[in-house]
C-alpha positions as CSV (number, residue, x, y, z in Angstrom):
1,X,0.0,0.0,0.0
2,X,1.5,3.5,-1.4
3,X,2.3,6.0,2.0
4,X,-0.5,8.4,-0.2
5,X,-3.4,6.1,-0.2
6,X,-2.7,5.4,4.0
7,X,-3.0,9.1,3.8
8,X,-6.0,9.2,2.1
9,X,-7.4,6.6,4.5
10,X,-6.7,8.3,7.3
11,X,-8.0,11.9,6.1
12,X,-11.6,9.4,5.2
13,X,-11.9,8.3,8.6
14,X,-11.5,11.7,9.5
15,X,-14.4,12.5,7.5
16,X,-16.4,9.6,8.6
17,X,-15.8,10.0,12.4
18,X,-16.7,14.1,11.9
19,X,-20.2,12.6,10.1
20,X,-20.9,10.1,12.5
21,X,-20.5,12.8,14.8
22,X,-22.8,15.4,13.3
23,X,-25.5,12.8,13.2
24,X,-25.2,11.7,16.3
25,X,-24.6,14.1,18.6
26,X,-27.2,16.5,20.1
27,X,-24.9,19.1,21.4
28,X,-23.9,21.8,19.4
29,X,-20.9,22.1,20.8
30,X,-20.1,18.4,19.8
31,X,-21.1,19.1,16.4
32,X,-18.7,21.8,16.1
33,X,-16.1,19.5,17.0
34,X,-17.2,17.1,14.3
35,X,-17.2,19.8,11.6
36,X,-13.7,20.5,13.1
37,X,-12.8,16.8,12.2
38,X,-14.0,17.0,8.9
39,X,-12.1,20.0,7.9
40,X,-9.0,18.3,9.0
41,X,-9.5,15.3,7.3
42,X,-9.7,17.9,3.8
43,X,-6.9,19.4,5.2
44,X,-4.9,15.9,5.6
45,X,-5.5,14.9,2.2
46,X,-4.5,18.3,0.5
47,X,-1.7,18.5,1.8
48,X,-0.8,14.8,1.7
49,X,-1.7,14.9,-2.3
50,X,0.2,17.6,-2.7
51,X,3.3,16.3,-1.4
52,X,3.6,12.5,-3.0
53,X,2.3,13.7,-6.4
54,X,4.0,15.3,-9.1
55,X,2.0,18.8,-7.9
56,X,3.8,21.6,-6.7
57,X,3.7,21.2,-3.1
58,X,3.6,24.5,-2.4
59,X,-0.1,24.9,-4.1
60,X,-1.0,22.5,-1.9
61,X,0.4,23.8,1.5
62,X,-1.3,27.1,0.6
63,X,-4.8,25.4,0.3
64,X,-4.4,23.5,3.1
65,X,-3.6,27.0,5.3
66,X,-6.5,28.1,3.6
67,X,-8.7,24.9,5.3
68,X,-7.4,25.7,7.9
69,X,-8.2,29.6,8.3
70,X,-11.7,28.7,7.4
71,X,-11.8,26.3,10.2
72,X,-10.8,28.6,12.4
73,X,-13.0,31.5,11.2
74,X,-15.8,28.7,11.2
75,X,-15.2,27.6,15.1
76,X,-15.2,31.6,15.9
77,X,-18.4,31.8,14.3
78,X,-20.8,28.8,15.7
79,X,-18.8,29.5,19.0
80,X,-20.4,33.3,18.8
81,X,-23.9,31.7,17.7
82,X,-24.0,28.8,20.6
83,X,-23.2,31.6,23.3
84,X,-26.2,33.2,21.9
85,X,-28.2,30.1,21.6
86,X,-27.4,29.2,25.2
87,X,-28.6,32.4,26.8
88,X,-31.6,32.7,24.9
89,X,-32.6,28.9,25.4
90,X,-30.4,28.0,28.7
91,X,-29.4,24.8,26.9
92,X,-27.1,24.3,23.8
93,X,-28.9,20.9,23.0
94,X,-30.1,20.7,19.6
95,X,-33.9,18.8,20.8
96,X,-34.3,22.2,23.1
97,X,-33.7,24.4,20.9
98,X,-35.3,22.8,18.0
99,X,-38.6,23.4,19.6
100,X,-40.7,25.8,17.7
101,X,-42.8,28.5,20.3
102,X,-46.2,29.1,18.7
C-alpha cells in the first residue's frame, strides 16, 4: 500500500468520524467538534496529495492553510452563535432548541 493512499485513508476516517459525529450528537458544541474533524481530514488529504504527487507542493500547502483559516473563522463563528443560543434557550442541546414556540 503507497504511503499516499494510507494518507487518504486516514484523512476518510476523519471525515467519517466528523459525520458520524454530526448525526449523532445532540450538542452543538459536539457538532462543532465534528465539523472541526472534517475540515481536517480535507486538510490531511490536500496536503498529503500535494506532497507525493507530481504537484507543486507549495499549491497544496497554501490550500491547506487556507482549510485551515476557514476552520478557524468557522469555530469563531458557531462558537459566537451557541453563546447566543445558550442564553436565549439556557441549553445548547439541539432537541431544546429545536422546539418551535407558537
Amino acid at each position: 500500500m503507497s504511503p499516499l493512499m494510507m494518507y487518504q485513508l486516514v484523512a476518510l476516517g476523519l471525515l467519517a468520524i466528523g459525520l458520524y459525529g454530526i448525526v449523532w450528537r445532540k450538542s452543538l458544541v459536539g457538532m462543532l467538534i465534528s465539523v472541526e474533524l472534517m475540515l481536517n481530514g480535507a486538510g490531511l488529504s490536500i496536503v498529503s496529495a500535494s506532497q507525493l504527487t507530481a504537484a507543486d507542493s507549495a499549491t497544496g500547502q497554501i490550500a491547506t492553510l487556507f482549510v485551515m483559516g476557514l476552520a478557524a473563522a468557522e469555530a469563531t463563528l458557531v462558537l459566537a452563535i451557541i453563546v447566543v443560543v445558550a442564553k436565549r434557550f439556557k441549553s445548547t442541546e439541539t432537541d431544546v432548541v429545536s422546539r418551535l414556540k407558537g
